[in-house]
C-alpha positions as CSV (number, residue, x, y, z in Angstrom):
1,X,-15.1,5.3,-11.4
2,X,-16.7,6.8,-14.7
3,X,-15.1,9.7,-14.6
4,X,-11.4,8.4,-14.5
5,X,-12.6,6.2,-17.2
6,X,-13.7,8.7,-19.5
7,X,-10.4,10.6,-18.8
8,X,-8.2,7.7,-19.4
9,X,-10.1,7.3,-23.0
10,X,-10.1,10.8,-24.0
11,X,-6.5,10.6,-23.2
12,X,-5.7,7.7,-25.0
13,X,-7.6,8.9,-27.7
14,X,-5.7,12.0,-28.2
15,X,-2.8,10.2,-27.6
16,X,-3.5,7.9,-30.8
17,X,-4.7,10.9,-33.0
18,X,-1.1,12.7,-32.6
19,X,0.9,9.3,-33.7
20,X,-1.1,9.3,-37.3
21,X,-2.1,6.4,-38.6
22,X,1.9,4.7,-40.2
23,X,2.3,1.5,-41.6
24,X,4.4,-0.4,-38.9
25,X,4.9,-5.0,-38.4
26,X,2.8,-6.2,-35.7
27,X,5.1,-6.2,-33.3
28,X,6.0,-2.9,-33.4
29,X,2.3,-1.4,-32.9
30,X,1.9,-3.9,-30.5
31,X,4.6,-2.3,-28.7
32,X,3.6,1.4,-29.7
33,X,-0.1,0.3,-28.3
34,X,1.5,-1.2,-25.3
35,X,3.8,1.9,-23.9
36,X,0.4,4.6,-24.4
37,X,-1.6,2.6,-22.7
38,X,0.8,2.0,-20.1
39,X,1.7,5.5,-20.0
40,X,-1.9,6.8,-20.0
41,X,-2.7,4.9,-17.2
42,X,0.2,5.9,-14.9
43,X,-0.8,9.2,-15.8
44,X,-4.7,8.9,-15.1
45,X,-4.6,6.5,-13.0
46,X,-1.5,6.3,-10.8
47,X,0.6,3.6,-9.0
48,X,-1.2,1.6,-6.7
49,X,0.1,1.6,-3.1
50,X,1.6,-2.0,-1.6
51,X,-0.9,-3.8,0.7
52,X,0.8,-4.7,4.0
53,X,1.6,-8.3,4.3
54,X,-1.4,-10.3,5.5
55,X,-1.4,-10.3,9.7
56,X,-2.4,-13.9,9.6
57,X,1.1,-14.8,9.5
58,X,3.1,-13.9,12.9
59,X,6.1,-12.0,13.0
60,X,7.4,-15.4,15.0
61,X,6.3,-17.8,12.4
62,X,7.9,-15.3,9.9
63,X,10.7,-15.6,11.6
64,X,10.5,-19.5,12.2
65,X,10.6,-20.2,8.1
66,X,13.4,-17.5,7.9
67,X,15.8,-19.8,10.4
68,X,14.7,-22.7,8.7
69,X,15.5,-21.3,5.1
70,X,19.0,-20.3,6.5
71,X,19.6,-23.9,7.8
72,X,18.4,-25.7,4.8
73,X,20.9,-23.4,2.9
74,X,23.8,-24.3,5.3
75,X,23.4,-27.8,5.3
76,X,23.3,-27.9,1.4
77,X,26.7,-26.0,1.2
78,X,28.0,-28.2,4.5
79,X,27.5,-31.3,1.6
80,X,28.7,-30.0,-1.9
């Protein structure tokens, strides 16, 4: 874990050095700050991979709240 640490901050760092150091409103730093970071990190770091759903719920209960979702929904439209 330390080392993708210390390569994240070394490249943030760098990253910071090469903008200089311009007078800009809050919001736009903020947003300059926001996208390096952001960046850095995809870079360093990577995307994280989606966790499969949790295998506590059954692919028949699943399916149970999907039919009743789809009958709710009917009998709203059946009334307006």
């Amino acid at each position: 874990m330390g080392k993708k640490r210390n390569e994240f901050a070394c490249v943030v760092s760098n990253k910071f050095d090469c903008l200089g150091h311009e007078k800009m409103n809050v919001e736009s730093e903020w947003q300059l700050m926001k996208r390096v970071l952001m960046d850095t990190a995809k870079e360093v770091v990577g995307k994280s991979k989606k966790h499969k759903r949790n295998t506590w719920i059954s692919d028949k209960t699943l399916n149970l709240v999907e039919e009743k979702r789809s009958q709710r929904h009917k009998d709203v439209e059946k009334y307006n």
